[in-house]
C-alpha positions in Angstrom: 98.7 116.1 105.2 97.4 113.5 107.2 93.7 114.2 106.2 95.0 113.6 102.8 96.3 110.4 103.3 93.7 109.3 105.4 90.8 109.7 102.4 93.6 108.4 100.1 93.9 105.5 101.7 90.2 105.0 102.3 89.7 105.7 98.3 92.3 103.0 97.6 91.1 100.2 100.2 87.6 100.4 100.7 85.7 102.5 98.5 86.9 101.7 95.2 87.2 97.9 95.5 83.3 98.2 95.8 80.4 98.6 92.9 78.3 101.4 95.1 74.8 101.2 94.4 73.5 104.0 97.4 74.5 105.6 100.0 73.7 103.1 102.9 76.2 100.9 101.1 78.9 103.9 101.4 78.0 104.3 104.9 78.4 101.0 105.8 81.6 100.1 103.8 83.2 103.4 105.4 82.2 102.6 108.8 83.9 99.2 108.7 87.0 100.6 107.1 87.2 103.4 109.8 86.7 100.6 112.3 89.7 98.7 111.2 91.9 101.9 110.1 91.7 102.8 114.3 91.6 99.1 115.1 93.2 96.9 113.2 95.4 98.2 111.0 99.1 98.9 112.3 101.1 102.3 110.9 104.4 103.1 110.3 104.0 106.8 112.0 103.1 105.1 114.9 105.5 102.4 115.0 103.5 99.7 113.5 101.0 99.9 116.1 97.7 100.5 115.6 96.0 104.0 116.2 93.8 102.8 119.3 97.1 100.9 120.7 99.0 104.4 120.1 96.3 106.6 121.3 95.4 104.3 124.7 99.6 104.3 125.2 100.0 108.0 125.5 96.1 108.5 127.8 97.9 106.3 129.9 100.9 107.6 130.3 99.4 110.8 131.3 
């Protein structure tokens, strides 16, 4: 399920906002997205925090 979401959610806020001409392009545009999906962007499954925040919160805590 999450793999679902996650290329959902790529589909719906990178890819398709974009006229793709080759594949560097679609490298590029997914490696900023995955960048700001880990970095930047807060989820709800994680408490509004962000995946990096969530993932550096429970290394710690170990």
């Amino acid at each position: 399920m999450f793999i679902e979401r996650l290329w959902r959610s790529l589909k719906q806020e990178a890819v398709n906002l974009h006229e793709i001409t080759d594949g560097f392009q679609v490298k590029r545009i997914i490696n900023n997205w995955i960048g700001f999906y880990k970095l930047e962007r807060s989820h709800t499954a994680l408490d509004k925090r962000t995946a990096a925040a969530a993932y550096f919160i429970q290394a710690m805590a170990q």
